[in-house]
C-alpha positions as a printed Julia matrix, in Angstrom:
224×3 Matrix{Float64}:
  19.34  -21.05   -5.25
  21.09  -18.61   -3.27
  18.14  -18.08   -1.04
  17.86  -22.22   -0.73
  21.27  -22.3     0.16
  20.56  -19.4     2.98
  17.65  -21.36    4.65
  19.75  -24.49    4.72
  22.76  -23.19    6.67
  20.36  -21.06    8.89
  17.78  -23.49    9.21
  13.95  -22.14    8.41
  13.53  -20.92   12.31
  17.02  -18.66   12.45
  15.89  -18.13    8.59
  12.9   -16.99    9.35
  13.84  -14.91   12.46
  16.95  -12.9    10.88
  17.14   -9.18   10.65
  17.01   -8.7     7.25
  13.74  -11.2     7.07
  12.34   -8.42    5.25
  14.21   -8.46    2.39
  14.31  -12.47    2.45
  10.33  -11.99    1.89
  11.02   -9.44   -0.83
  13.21  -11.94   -2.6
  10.82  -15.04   -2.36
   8.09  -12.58   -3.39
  10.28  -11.7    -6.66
  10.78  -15.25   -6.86
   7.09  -16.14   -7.05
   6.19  -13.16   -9.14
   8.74  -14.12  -12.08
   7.94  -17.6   -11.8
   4.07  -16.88  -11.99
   4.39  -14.43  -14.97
   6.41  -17.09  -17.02
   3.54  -20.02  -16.21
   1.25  -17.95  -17.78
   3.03  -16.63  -20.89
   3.66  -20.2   -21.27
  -0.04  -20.58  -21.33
  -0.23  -17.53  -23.8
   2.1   -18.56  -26.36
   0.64  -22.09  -26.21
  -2.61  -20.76  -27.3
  -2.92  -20.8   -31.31
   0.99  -20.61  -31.16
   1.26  -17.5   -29.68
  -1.02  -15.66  -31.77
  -3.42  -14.77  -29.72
  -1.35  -11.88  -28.35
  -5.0   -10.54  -26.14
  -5.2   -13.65  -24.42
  -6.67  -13.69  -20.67
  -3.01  -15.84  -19.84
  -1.29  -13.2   -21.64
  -3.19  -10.39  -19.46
  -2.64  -11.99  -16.69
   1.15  -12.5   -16.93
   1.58   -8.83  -17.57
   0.04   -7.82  -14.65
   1.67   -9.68  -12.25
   4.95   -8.92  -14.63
   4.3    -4.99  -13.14
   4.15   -6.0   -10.16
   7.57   -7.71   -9.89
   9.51   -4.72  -11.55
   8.19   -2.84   -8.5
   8.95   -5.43   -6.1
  12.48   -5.58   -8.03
  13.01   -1.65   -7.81
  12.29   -1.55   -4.12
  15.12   -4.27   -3.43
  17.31   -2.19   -4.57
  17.05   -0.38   -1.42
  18.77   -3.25    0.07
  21.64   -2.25   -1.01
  21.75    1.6     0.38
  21.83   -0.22    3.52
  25.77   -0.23    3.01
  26.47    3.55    2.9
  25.13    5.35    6.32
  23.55    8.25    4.72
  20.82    5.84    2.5
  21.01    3.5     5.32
  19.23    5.59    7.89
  16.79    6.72    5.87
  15.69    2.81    4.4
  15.85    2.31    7.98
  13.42    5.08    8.94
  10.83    4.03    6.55
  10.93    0.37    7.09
  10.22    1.4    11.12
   7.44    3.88   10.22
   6.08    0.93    8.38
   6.33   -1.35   11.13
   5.1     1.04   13.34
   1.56    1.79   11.42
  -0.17   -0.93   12.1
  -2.85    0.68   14.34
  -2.68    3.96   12.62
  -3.81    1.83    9.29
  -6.52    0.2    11.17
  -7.8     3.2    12.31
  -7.87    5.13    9.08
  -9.43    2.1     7.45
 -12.07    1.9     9.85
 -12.87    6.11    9.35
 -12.35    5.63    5.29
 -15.25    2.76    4.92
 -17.37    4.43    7.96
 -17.75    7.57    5.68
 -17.71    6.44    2.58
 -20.68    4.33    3.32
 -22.07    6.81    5.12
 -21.76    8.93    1.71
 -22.9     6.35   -0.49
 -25.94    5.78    1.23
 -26.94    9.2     1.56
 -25.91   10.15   -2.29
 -28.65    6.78   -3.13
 -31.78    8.06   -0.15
 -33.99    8.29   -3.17
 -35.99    5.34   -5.17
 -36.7     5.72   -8.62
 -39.99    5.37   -7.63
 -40.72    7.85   -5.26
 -42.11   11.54   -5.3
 -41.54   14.84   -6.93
 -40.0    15.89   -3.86
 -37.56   13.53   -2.99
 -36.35   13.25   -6.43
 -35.82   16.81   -6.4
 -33.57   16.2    -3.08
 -31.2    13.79   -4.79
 -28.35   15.43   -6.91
 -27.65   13.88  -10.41
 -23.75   14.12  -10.08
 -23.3    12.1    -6.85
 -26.91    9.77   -7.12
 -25.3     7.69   -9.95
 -21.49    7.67   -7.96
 -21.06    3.71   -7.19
 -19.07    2.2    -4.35
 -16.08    2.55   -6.12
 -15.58    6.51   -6.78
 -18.03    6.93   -3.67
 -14.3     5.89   -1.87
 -12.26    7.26   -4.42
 -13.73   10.62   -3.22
 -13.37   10.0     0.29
  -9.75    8.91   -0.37
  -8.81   11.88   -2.21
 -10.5    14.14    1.12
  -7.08   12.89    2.94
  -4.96   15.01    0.85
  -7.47   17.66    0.5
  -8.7    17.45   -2.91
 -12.3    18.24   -1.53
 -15.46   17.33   -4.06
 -16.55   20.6    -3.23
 -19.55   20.96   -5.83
 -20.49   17.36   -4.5
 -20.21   17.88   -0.61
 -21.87   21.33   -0.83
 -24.95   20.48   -1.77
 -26.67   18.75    1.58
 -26.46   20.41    5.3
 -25.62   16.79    6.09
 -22.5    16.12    3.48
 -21.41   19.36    5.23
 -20.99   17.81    8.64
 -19.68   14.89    7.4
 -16.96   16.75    5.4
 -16.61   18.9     8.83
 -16.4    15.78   10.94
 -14.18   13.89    8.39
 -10.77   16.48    8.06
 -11.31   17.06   12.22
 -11.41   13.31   12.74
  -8.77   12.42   10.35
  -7.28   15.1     8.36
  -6.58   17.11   11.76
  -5.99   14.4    14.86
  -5.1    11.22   12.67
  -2.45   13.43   10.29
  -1.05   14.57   13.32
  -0.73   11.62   15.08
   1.47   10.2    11.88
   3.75   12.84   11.49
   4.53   12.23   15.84
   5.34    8.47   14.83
   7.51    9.67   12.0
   9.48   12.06   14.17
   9.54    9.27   16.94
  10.7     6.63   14.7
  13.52    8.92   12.91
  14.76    9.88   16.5
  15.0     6.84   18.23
  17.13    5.11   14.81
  19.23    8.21   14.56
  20.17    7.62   18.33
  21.89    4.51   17.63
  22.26    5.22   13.86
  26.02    4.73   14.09
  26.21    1.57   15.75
  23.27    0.05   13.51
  25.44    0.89   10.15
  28.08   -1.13   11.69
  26.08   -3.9    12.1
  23.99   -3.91    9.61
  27.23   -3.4     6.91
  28.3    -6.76    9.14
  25.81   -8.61    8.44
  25.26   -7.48    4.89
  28.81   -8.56    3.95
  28.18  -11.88    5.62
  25.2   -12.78    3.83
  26.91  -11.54    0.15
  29.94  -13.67    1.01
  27.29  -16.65    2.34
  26.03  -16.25   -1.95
């Protein structure tokens, strides 16, 4: 109700548009997560009168259940935007955020390039070919599907290297080599510069944001 009340003194446009539009979209997300998670335990408990405690409803309403208690936890950051200390910091990470929009579609593009690139190469063999080419093929990464073939090249960002798996082919080698200078090295790098960039230019005018942000903040609770 609060939030209907909001959009109907703003209007939907300056609603829309307002600084803390973030947090407006956290809300209705909350909103939609609680309301979701009881339609469906309504479903569950309907079924053979709420017996049927492994219902798909009931499933269902507990997952999206976990997701609102995280959504719920990270509003609570909302509310370090009052004290200047917190403040810069929620600030920091919401403009890092922000700003990672083409570092994310980079890294996304390297992640599925070599992970395909993996997965084909750990499946080159047919289970009806030769001697020699079944030889070739290792048994630990031959039977790895899509799934943990990505897990693995996930994990390479934070270098947890498959080692036994990578060492086995000349040409896992050079993609291992080509994957940490491509992305561990250059795209790592090129985050951490954003991160110091973002934190510099908010602490610049760090002062003057708490001040209006604590302004605003106090309007909106008094608005409720």
């Amino acid at each position: 109700l609060a939030q209907l009340l909001q959009m109907y003194r703003q209007g939907c446009f300056h609603y829309l548009k307002d600084s803390f539009r973030i947090w407006n979209g956290l809300e209705w997300s909350i909103l939609a997560a609680i309301a979701v998670t009881y339609f469906y335990l309504h479903r569950a408990f309907r079924e053979k009168g709420g017996d049927n405690l492994q219902s798909e409803h009931r499933v269902w309403a507990m997952t999206v259940c976990s997701i609102a208690s995280i959504l719920i936890w990270v509003r609570m950051l909302y509310f370090a935007l009052a004290f200047q200390t917190t403040g810069l910091f929620v600030r920091v990470v919401f403009a890092v955020v922000m700003d990672l929009y083409s570092f994310l579609s980079c890294l996304t593009v390297f992640l599925f390039a070599f992970s395909q690139g993996f997965y084909i190469f750990f499946h080159r063999d047919f289970p009806d070919s030769d001697e020699v080419t079944q030889h070739m093929a290792d048994e630990d990464t031959k039977h790895m599907g899509e799934e943990a073939t990505m897990l693995m090249t996930y994990q390479m960002l934070f270098g947890d290297y498959a080692m036994s798996k990578l060492s086995k082919s000349p040409v896992t080698l050079a993609y291992y080599l080509l994957f940490t200078a491509l992305v561990c090295l250059t795209l790592m790098n090129v985050l951490i510069a954003k991160m110091n960039e973002a934190y510099s230019r908010i602490a610049e005018s760090a002062k003057s944001k708490f001040s209006l942000d604590l302004a605003l903040l106090v309007v909106k609770l008094e608005d409720t």
